[in-house]
C-alpha positions in Angstrom: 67.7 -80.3 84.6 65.0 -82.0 86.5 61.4 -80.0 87.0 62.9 -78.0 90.3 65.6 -76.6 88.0 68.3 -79.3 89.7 70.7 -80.5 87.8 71.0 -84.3 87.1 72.8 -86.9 85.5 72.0 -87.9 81.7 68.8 -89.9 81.5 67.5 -92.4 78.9 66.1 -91.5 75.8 62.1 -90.6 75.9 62.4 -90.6 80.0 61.6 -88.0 82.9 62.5 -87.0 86.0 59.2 -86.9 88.1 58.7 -86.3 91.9 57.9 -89.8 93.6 55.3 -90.1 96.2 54.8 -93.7 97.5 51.1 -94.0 99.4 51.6 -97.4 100.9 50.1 -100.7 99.7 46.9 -99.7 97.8 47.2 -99.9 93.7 45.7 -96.6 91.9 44.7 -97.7 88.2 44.5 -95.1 85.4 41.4 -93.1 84.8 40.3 -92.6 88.2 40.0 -89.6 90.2 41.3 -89.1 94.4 41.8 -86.5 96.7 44.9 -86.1 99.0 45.7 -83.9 102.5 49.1 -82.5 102.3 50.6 -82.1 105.5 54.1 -83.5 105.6 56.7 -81.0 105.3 58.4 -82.8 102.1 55.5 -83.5 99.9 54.3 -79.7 101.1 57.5 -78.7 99.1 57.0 -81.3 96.6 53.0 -79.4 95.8 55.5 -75.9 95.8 57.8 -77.2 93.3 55.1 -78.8 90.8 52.9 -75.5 90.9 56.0 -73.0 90.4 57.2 -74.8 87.5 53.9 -75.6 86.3 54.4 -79.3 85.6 51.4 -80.4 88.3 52.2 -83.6 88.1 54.2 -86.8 90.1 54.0 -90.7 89.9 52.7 -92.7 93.0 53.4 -96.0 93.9 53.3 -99.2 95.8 55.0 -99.4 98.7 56.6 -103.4 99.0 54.4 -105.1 101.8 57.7 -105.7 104.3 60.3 -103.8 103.0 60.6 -100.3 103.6 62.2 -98.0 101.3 60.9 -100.5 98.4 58.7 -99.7 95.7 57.1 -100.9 92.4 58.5 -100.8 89.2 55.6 -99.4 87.6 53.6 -96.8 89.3 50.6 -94.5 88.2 50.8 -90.2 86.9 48.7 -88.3 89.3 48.0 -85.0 87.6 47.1 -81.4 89.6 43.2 -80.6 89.1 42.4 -78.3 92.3 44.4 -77.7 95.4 42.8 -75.8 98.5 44.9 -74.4 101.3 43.4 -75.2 104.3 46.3 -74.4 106.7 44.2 -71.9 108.6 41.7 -74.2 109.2 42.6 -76.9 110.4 45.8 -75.2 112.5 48.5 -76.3 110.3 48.1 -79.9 110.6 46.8 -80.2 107.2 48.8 -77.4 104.6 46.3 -78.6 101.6 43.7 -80.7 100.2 44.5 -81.4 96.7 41.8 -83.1 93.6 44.3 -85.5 91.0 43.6 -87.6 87.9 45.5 -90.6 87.1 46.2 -90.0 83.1 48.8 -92.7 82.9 51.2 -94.8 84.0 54.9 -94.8 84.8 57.5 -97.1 84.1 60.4 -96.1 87.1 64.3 -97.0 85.6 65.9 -95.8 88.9 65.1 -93.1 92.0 67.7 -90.4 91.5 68.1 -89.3 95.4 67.4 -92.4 97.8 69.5 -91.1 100.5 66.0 -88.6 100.8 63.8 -91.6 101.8 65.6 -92.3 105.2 66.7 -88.0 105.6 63.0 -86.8 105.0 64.9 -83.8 103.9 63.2 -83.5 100.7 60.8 -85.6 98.4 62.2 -88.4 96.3 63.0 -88.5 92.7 62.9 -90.2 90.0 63.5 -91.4 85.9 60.9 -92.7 84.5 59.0 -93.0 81.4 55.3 -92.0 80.7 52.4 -94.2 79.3 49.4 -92.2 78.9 46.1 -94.0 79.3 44.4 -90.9 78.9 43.6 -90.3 75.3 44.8 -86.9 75.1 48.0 -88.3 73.3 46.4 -89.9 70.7 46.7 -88.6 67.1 43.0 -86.9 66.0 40.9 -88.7 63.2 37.9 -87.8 61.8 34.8 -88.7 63.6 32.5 -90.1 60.6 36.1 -92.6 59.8 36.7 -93.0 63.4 33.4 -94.4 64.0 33.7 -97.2 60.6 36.6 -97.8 61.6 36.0 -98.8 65.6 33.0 -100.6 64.1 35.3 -102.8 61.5 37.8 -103.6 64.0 37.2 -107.4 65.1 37.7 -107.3 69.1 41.1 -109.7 70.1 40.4 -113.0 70.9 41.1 -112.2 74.8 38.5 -109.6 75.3 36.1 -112.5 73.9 37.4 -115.0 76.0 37.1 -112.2 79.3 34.1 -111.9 78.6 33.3 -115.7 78.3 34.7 -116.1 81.4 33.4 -113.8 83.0 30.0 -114.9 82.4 30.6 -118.1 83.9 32.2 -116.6 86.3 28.4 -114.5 87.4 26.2 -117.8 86.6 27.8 -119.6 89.2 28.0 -116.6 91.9 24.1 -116.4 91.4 23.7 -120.2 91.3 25.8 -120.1 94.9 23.8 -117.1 96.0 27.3 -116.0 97.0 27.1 -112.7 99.1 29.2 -111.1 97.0 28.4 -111.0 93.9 28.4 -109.3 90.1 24.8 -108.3 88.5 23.4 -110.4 85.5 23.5 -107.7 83.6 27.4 -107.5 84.2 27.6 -109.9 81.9 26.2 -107.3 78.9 27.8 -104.3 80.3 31.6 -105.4 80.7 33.9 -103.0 79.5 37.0 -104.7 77.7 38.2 -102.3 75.2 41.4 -100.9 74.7 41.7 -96.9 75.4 40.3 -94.5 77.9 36.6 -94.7 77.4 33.6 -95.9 79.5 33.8 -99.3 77.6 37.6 -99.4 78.3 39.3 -102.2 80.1 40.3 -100.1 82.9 37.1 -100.1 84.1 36.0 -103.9 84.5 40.1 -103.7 86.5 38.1 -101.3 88.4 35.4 -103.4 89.3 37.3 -106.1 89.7 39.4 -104.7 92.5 36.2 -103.3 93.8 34.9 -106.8 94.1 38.0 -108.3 95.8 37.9 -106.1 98.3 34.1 -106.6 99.0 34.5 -110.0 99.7 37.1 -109.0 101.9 35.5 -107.2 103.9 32.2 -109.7 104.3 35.0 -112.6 105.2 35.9 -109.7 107.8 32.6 -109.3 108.9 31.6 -112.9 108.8 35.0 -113.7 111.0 33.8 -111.1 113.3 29.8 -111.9 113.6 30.1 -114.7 116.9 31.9 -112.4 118.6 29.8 -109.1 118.1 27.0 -111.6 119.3 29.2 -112.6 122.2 30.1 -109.1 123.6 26.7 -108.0 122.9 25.1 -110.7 125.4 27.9 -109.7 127.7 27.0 -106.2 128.2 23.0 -106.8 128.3 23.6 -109.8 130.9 26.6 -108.8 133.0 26.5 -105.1 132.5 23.1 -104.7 132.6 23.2 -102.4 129.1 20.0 -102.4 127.2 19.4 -102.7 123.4 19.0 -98.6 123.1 22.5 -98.1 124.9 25.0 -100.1 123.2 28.2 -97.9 123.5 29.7 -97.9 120.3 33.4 -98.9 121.8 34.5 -100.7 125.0 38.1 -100.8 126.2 40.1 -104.0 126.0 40.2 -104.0 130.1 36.3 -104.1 130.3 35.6 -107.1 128.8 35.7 -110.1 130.6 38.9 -112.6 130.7 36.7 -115.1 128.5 36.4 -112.1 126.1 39.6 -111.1 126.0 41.3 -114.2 125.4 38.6 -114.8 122.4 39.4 -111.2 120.8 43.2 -112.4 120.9 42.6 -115.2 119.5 40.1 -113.4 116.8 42.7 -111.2 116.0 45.2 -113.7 115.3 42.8 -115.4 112.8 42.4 -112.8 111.0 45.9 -111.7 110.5 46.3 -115.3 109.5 43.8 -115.4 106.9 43.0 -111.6 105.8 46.6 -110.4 105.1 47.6 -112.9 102.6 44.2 -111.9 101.2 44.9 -108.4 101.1 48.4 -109.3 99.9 47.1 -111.5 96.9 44.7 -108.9 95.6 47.4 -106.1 95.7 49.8 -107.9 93.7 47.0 -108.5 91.8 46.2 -105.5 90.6 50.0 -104.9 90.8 50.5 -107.3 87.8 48.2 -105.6 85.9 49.3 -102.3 85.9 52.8 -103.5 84.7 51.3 -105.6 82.1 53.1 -104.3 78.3 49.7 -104.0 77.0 46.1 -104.4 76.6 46.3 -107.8 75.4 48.7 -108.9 78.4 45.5 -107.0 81.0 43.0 -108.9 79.1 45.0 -112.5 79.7 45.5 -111.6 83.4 42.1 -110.4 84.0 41.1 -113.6 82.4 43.1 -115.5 84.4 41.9 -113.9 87.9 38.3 -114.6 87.0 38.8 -117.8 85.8 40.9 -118.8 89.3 37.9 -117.6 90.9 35.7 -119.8 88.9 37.7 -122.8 90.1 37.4 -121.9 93.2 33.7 -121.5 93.6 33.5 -124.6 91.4 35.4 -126.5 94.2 33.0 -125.1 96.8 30.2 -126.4 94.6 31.6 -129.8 94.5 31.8 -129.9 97.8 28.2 -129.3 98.9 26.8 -131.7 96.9 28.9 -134.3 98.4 27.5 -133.3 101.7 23.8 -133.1 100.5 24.8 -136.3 98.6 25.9 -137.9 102.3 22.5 -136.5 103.8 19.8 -137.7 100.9 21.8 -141.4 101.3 21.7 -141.4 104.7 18.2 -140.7 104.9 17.1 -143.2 102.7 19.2 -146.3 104.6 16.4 -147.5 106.5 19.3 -150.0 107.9 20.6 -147.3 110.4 18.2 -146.7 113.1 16.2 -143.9 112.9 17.6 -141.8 115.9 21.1 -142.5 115.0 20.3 -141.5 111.0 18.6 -138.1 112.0 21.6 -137.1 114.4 24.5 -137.6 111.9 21.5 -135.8 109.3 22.0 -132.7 111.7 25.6 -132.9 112.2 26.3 -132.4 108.6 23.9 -129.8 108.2 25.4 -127.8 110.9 28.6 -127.4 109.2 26.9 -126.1 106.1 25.0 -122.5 105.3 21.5 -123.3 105.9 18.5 -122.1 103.2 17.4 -119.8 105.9 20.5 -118.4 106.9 21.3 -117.3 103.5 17.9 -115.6 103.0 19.0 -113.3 105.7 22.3 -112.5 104.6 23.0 -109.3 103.1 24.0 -110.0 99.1 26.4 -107.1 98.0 25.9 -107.1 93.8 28.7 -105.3 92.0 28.1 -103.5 88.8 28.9 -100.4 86.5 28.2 -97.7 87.1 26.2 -98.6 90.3 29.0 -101.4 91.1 26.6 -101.6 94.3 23.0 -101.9 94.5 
């Protein structure tokens, strides 16, 4: 018998049948707190059925980036804190708002009912067994032997090396002055222990994904910055719109056809290069949810930072060839002066210049102020 009192088929040793509730392509990680409005006539049943047989509880997950109807393997145990009805107020569009922990994650074998996903009659179902990252599971021990004993256990070799890497990882984002970057004192305060606490490893996953998409959004921003400058000359030149009355939206069919054709063409670049971004850094976090344990996050985590190591090390390597190229180029008093100073400026063009970066914004990521 399932948690609505249905009756199912024979399940696998040590599993459950859980309600499913996919929430599209964003990874929840254990340990964190989120609040959800209720409004769709299934998962308004699906609240019913997990408060009348006092269960409160369901497994989110991933939804597959193309494929509907496709999920995640492992998804995440959102657990019932608070629940408001709010039906009144807001005319029915919204039946409740609802406060969840994640306490764990959930390894799905199979959904029970798929024929629901296309119906919408009901909510979907599914077997699945429960990893709790939450603590409360664990056996009790004495405090006074807990304490010598967490204080004799040598940390793995992979939480050393995270934290190795990680540190590298920082020196260079500060020796870049990249605009995105971790804190110094990151370097002291990563978490990379196994369990629930605030040292645990589920927070630096935290901060990582917090970072990711960060420097998504100032590759967003950057992407859109000659445009904003573009449509803001054309409304103060041709429209005659002062600094104080910048409308905060224009339609599409205002703009000008020069405008229009850039925003399409904007657009498209950004499709192009943000959604594999925003692809990369789900399956990221993806990867390490379904990791078998901590030992597995630690090597992945490892891995992520160290990719982005190479990567900054590549951009590196690349500017000092250009300022290489400018310092030579300088100094060849066989090229003629005019000619020397104009390829000089040509370089620099293509590179971020000493002043520019002093007036870009830096966003510095750390815990628990991950931005400062």
């Amino acid at each position: 018998v399932d948690q609505s009192g249905e009756l199912v088929e024979t399940i696998k040793e040590g599993a459950e049948v859980l309600p499913l509730f996919p929430l599209g392509g964003f990874v929840y990680t254990p340990n964190t707190e989120h609040v959800l409005n209720i409004f769709e006539p299934r998962y308004r049943q699906m609240y019913t059925d997990i408060l009348m047989n006092g269960t409160k509880r369901f497994v989110v997950v991933t939804s597959h980036p193309t494929e509907k109807g496709r999920f995640a393997q492992t998804g995440v145990l959102f657990e019932l804190e608070d629940l408001k009805e709010v039906s009144e107020q807001t005319g029915d569009k919204i039946k409740y708002i609802c406060n969840h922990k994640v306490t764990g994650r959930v390894r799905i074998h199979r959904i029970l009912n798929p024929e629901a996903w296309e119906s919408r009659d009901t909510y979907l179902k599914v077997e699945g067994t429960i990893d709790d990252d939450s603590g409360k599971d664990a056996k009790p021990m004495d405090e006074v032997y807990g304490a010598v004993f967490a204080a004799a256990k040598a940390a793995p070799a992979e939480e050393k090396q995270l934290k190795s890497s990680f540190a590298k990882l920082v020196d260079l984002q500060h020796e870049l002055e990249e605009d995105v970057r971790f804190t110094k004192g990151a370097i002291d305060t990563l978490a990379v222990k196994d369990g629930p606490g605030d040292d645990g490893l589920w927070q630096t996953v935290r901060l990582w994904q917090s970072f990711v998409d960060q420097r998504l959004m100032a590759r967003q921003n950057e992407l859109q910055q000659d445009f904003q400058e573009k449509l803001k000359e054309f409304l103060q030149q041709e429209k005659g719109v002062s600094e104080d009355e910048l409308p905060s939206a224009i339609g599409f069919q205002e703009l000008s056809p020069t405008l229009q054709a850039e925003l399409q063409n904007l657009q498209k670049l950004m499709r192009n290069e943000l959604q594999p971004l925003v692809l990369e850094s789900s399956l990221t976090m993806q990867k390490i949810l379904e990791a078998p344990d901590h030992r597995a996050r630690c090597l992945l985590l490892t891995f992520f930072v160290e990719s982005e190591t190479r990567r900054l090390g590549t951009k590196k390597r690349v500017a000092n060839i250009f300022s290489g190229l400018n310092a030579a180029m300088e100094d060849d008093s066989s090229v003629p002066e005019e000619e020397r100073i104009a390829t000089a400026e040509s370089l620099e063009s293509s590179m971020p210049t000493k002043e520019d970066k002093g007036n870009t914004k830096s966003i510095y990521l750390d815990e628990p102020d991950s931005f400062q």
